[in-house]
C-alpha positions in Angstrom: 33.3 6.4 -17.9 34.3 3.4 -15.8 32.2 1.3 -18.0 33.9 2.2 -21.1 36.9 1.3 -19.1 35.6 -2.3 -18.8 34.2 -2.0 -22.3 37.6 -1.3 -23.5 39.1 -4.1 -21.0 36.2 -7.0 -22.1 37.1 -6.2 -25.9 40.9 -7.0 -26.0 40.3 -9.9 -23.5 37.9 -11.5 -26.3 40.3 -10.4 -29.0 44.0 -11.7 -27.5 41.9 -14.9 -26.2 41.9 -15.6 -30.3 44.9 -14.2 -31.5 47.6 -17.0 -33.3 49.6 -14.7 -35.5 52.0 -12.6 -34.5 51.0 -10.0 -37.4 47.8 -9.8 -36.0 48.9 -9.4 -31.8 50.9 -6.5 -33.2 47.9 -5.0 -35.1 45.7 -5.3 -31.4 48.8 -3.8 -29.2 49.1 -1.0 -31.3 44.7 -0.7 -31.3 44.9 -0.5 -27.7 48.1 0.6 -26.7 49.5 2.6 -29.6 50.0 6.3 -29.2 46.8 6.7 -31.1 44.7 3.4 -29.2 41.8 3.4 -27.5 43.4 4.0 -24.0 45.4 6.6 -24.8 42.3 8.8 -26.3 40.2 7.9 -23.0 43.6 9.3 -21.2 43.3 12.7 -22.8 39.6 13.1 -22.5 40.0 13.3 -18.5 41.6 16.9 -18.5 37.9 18.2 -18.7 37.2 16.7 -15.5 37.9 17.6 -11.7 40.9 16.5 -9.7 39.2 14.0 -7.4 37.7 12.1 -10.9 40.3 12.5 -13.1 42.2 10.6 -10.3 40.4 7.9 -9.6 40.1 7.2 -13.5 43.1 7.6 -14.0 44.1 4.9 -11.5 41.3 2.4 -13.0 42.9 3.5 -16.4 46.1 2.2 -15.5 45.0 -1.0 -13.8 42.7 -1.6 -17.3 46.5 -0.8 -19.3 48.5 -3.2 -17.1 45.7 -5.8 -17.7 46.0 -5.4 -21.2 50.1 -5.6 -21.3 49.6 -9.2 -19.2 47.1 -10.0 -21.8 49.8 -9.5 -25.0 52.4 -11.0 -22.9 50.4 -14.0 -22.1 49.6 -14.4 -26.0 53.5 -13.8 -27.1 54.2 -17.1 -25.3 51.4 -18.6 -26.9 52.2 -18.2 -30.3 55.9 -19.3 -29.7 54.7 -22.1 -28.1 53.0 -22.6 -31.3 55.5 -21.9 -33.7 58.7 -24.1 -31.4 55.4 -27.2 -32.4 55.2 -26.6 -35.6 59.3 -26.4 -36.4 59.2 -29.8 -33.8 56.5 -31.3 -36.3 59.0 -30.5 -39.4 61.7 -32.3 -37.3 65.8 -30.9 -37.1 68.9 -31.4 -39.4 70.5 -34.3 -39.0 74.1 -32.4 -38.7 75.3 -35.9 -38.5 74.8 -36.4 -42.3 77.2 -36.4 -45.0 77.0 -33.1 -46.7 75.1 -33.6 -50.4 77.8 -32.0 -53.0 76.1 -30.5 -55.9 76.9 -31.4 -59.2 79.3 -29.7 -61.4 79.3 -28.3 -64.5 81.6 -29.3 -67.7 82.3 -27.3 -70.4 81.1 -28.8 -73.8 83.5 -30.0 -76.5 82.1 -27.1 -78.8 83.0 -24.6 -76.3 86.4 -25.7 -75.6 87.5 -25.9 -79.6 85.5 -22.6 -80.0 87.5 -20.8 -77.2 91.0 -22.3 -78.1 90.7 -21.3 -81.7 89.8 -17.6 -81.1 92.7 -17.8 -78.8 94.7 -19.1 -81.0 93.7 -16.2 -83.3 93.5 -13.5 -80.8 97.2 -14.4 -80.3 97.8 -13.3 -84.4 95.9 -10.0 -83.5 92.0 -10.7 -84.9 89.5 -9.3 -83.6 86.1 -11.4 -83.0 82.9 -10.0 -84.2 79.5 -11.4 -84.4 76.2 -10.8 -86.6 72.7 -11.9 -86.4 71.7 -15.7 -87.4 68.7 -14.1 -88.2 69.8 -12.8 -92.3 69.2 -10.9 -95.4 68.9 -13.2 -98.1 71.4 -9.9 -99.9 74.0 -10.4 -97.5 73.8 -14.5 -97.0 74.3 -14.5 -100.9 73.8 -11.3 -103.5 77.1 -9.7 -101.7 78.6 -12.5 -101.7 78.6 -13.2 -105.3 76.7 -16.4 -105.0 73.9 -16.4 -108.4 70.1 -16.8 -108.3 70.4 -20.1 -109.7 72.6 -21.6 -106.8 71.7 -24.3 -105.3 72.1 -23.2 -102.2 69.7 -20.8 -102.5 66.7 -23.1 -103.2 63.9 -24.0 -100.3 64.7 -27.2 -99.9 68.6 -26.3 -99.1 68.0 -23.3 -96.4 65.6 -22.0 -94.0 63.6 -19.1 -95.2 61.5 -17.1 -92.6 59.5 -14.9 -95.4 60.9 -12.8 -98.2 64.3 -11.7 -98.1 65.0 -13.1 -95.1 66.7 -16.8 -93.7 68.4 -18.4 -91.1 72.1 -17.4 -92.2 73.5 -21.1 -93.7 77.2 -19.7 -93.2 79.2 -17.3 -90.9 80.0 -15.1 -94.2 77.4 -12.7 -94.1 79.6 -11.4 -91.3 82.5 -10.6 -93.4 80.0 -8.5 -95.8 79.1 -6.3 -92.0 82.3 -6.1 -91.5 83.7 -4.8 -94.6 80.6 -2.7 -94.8 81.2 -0.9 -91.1 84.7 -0.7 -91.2 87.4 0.3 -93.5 91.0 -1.7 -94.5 92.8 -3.2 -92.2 90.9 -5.5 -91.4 91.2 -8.9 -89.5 88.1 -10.8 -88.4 87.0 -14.3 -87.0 83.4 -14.7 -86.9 82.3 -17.8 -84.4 78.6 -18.7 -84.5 75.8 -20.8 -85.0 74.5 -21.9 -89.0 71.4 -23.4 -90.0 70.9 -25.6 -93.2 68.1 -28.1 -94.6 70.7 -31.1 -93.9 69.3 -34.6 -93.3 70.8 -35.4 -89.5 72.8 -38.5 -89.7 76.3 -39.3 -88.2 77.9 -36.3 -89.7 75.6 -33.8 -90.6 73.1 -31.3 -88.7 70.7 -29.1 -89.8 72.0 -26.5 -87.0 75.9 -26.6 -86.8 78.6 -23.8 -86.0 81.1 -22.0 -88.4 84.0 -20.4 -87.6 84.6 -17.9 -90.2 87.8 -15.6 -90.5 88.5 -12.3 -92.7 91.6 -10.2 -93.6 91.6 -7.3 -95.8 94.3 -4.9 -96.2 97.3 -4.3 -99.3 99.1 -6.3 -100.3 97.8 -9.7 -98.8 98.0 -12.5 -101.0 97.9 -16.1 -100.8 100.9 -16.8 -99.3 99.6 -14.9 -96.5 96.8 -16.6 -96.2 98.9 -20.4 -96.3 100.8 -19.0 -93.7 98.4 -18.8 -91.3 96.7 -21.4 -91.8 99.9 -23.2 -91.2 100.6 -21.1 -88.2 97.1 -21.8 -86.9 97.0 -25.6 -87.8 100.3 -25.9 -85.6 98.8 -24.4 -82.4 95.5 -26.2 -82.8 97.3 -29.8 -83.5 100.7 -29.5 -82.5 104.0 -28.2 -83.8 104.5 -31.5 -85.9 101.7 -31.0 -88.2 101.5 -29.7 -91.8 98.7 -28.4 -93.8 97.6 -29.6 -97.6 95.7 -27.1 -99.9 94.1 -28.1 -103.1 92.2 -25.9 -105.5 88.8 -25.9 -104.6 85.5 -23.2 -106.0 83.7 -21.1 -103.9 81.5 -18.2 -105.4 83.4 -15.6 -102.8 86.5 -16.6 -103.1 89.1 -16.6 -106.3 91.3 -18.1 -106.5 90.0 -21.1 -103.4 91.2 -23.9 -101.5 90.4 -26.9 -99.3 92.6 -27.4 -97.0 93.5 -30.3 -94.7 95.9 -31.5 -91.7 97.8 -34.1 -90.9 95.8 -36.5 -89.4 95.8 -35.3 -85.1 94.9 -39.0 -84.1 98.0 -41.1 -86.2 100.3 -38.2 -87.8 100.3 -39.4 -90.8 100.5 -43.4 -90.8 96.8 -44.0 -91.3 93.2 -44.4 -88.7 89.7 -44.5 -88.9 89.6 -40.9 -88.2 91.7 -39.7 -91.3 90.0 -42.8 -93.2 93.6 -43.6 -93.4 94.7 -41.1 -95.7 96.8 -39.5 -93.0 95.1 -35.9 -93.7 91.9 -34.6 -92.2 90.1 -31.8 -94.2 88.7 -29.1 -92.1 88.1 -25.7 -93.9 87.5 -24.2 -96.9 89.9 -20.7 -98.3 90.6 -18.3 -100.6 91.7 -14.7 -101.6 88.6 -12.5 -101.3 86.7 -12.3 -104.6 87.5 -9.2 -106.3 83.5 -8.3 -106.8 82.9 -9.1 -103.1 85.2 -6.0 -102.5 82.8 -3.7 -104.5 80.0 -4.8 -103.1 80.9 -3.7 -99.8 82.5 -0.4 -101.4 86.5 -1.1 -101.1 88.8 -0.6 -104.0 90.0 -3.8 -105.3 92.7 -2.1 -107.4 94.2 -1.0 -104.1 93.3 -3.6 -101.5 93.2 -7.6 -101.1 92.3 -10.2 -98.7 91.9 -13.8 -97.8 89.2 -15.3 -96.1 88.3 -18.7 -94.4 85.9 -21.1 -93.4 85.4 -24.2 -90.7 83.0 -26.3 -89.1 83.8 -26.6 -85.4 82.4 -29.7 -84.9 84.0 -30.8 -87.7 87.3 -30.0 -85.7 85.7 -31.1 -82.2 85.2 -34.6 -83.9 88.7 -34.6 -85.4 90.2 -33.7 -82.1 87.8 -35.9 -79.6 87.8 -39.0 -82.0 83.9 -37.9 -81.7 82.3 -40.2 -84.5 78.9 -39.1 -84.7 77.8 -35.0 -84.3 74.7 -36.1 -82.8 76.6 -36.8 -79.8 77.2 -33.0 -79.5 73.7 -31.8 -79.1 72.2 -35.2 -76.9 73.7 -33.5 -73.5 74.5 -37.4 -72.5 76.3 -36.7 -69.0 78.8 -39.5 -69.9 80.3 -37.5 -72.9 80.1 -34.2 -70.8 82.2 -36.1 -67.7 85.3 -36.4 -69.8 85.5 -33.0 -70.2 85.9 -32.6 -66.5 88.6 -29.7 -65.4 
C-alpha cells in the first residue's frame, strides 16, 4: 500500500510540473485532494487494517498530502508569475493621458420639427396615433374616395408590394383606422414616414414624412379648421405670422385648401426662401369629404370634420433655410453639429 502511496505522490508531481492554467490546477487539487480524491479514498480503506499499520500509513499518508499541498502552492505562484508577464507584455494605462471624450449625439432637424409640432398639438388636446407604412391599396385610396383612374394610383407613381397592397404614399390611411376604431370625437395627428415613385432632386424624395391631422365631431366646420391652423402656424413661426388659404381639390376633402405662412425667414418683405412672395406654402386642408364619413360608418347628416396634411421636411427646410432635402437623409456630421443642445 506504500507503493500506491508513491504512485499517488509520482502522478500529481508529473501532473502540477505541467500545469499553466489555473482552471486546470483546480481540476488536479480537487482529483487529489477533494473530499472525493484519490487520498482521501486510500484514507478510508485503512480501517480494515490493524493499529500498528494503519498508523504507520497513515503517517506516510500525510507526509504524501503535505507533499502534494507544496506541490499546488508551488504551481499557484507559477501561474501568477505567468499571468503579472503577460499583463507586463500588454503594458499599463498611461493615467497621465488626456481622457478621450466620446462623441455626442444631435438630434436631426426632422426630429426636432416632428416633436415641436405634436407639441404644439398635444397642447390643443390631439392625440397621436400611428398605422402601418406597409397599406391596403382600400384604405391608401378606395376609402378615401380617390377613383381607379387616379393618377396616383398608377405603378409608376407608388410602390406596390403585390396585389392590394403598397407602401402608404400619405399619412391618410390613418384617418380611415381611426375613424374605423373609434367613434366621434375625434382629434388625431398622424406623424410618419411616406413612400412615392418621386425622381430625388433638390426638393423631392421618394421616402419623405407627413404629418397628417384629423378632427371629427358636430358641428366643426371650416372656420374651425382656419382657426387652428392659425393657432398652430403662430406657435410653429411666431406670434407675428398669418396664414393664407386658397381653394385647392383633393378627392377626401370638400370643400379644400392650400394653405401658406408668412414667410419665417423675411416676414413678409421678400427672400429666396419664400421665392420672394413673402408666403411659404406648407399643407394642404379641408372639411372631411362627406363619403369618406360613410365609408368608415359615421353619419354625415350628424357629424363633420376637417382634416390636414404637411410635409415635415417641407417645414424643416422652411425653418432651417435647408435648400436641398437631400441634405436630410446624407447624415453629413456638419449639418448634424448645428443642431447641437
Amino acid at each position: 500500500m506504500k507503493e500506491k502511496l508513491q504512485q499517488i505522490l509520482q502522478e500529481a508531481k508529473d501532473a502540477l510540473v505541467k500545469v499553466s492554467e489555473e482552471r486546470t490546477l483546480e481540476e488536479l487539487r480537487v482529483k487529489f485532494l477533494g473530499k472525493k480524491g484519490v487520498v482521501k479514498e486510500f484514507l478510508s480503506q485503512l480501517g480494515s487494517l490493524d493499529v500498528e499499520m494503519r498508523k504507520e500509513l497513515g503517517k506516510v499518508a500525510n507526509e504524501v498530502k503535505d507533499e502534494i499541498e507544496r506541490l499546488i502552492a508551488e504551481a499557484e505562484s507559477r501561474i501568477a508569475a505567468i499571468k503579472r508577464e503577460a499583463k507586463l507584455k500588454e503594458g499599463v494605462v498611461d493615467v497621465s493621458l488626456p481622457m478621450k471624450t466620446l462623441p455626442v449625439g444631435y438630434p436631426h432637424p426632422l426630429t426636432l420639427v416632428t416633436q415641436k409640432m405634436v407639441s404644439i398639438f398635444q397642447s390643443m388636446g390631439y392625440t397621436v396615433v400611428d398605422g402601418p407604412e406597409l397599406e391596403k391599396e382600400e384604405y391608401n385610396f378606395d376609402m378615401l374616395n380617390i377613383p381607379k383612374h387616379h393618377p396616383a394610383r398608377d405603378d409608376h407613381d407608388s410602390f406596390y408590394v403585390q396585389d392590394g397592397w403598397l407602401m402608404r404614399t400619405h399619412t391618410s390611411p390613418v384617418q380611415i383606422r381611426t375613424m374605423l376604431n373609434k367613434k366621434p370625437p375625434i382629434a388625431v395627428v398622424v406623424p410618419g414616414r411616406c413612400y412615392r415613385r418621386d425622381a430625388v432632386d433638390a426638393t423631392h424624395s421618394h421616402t419623405f414624412h407627413q404629418m397628417e391631422g384629423l378632427v371629427v365631431g358636430e358641428g366643426i366646420s371650416f372656420a374651425d379648421l382656419k382657426g387652428t391652423l392659425l393657432l398652430w402656424a403662430k406657435l410653429m413661426f411666431g406670434e407675428q405670422t398669418q396664414i393664407r388659404l386658397r381653394p385647392d381639390y383633393f378627392p377626401f376633402t370638400e370643400p379644400s385648401a392650400e394653405l401658406a405662412v408668412t414667410c419665417p425667414v423675411c416676414h413678409g418683405p421678400g427672400c429666396p426662401v419664400c421665392k420672394h412672395t413673402g408666403w411659404v406654402e406648407l399643407m394642404g386642408c379641408g372639411m372631411v369629404e362627406p363619403t369618406v364619413l360613410k365609408n368608415c360608418g359615421i353619419d354625415p347628416s350628424k357629424y363633420s370634420g376637417f382634416a390636414f396634411g404637411l410635409g415635415i421636411e417641407r417645414v424643416a427646410m422652411t425653418v432651417y433655410g435647408i435648400k436641398d432635402i437631400r441634405h436630410f437623409y446624407e447624415n453629413d456630421i456638419r449639418l448634424l453639429e448645428q443642431f447641437r443642445a
